[in-house]
N, C-alpha and C positions, 0 to 999 in steps of 0.2 A: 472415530475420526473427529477433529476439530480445525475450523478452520479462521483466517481471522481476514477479514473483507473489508478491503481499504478503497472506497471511494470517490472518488473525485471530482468536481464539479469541472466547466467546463473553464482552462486557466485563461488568466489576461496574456500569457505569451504564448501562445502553445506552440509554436518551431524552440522557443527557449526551455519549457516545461518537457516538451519531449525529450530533448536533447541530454539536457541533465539527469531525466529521470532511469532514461535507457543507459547512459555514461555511469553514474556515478551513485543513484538510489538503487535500482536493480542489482547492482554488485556485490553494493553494503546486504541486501537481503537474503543472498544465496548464502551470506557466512552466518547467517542466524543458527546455531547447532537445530538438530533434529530436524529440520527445512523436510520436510517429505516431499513436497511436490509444491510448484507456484504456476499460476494462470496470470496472464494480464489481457483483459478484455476492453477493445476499443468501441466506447457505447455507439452505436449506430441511430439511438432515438430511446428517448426516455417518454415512459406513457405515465399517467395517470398523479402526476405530479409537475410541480410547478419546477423543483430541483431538475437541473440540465447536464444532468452525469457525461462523463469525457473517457474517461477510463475506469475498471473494475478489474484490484487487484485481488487474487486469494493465495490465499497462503496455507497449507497444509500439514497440519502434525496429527501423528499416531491418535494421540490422546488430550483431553482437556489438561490434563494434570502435567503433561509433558510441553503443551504449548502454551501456558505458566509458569515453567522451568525456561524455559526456550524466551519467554519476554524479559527474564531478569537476567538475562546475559548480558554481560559487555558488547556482544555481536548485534543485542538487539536494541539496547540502548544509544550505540552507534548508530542505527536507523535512527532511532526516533530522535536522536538531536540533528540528523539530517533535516530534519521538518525544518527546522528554521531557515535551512537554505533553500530547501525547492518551495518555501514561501512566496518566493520574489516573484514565481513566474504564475500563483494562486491569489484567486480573491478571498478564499477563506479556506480552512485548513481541511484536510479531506473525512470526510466519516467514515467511523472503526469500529465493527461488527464483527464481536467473539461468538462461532455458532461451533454447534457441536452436531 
């Protein structure tokens, strides 16, 4: 299994950052091909650091090698040119952890 752990700090809009992300980034992610499973976890309290996480997304594929296949997609580069739009409602862009 590998998964890939998108981050997020806490946004300057968060009614606008929710809104968009649930609308229109979540959408764009389910079309990512091989998608095995996705999580989205609402941080309740961040310890032992100074980072003030908001949300923790995971993303799930079979295999390291398949969710390398799965980033050079059209589906997934559609995500990540989304970045520039849920910018607006982010003080800086989220952290992206490939784990296996």
């Amino acid at each position: 299994m590998a998964k890939m752990i998108v981050m997020y700090d806490q946004p300057k809009d968060k009614e606008g950052f929710d809104k968009y992300y649930h609308e229109v980034h979540i959408p764009l992610a389910e079309k990512v091909p091989n998608l095995k499973n996705a999580v989205v976890h609402n941080v309740l309290q961040t310890m032992n650091s100074e980072q003030q996480l908001y949300l923790i997304a995971e993303l799930e594929f079979e295999t390291p090698e398949i969710l390398t296949k799965s980033l050079a997609s059209p589906e997934f580069q559609a995500v990540q040119g989304d970045l520039r739009n849920i910018m607006q409602y982010l003080n800086k862009p989220p952290v992206v952890a490939l784990v296996d």
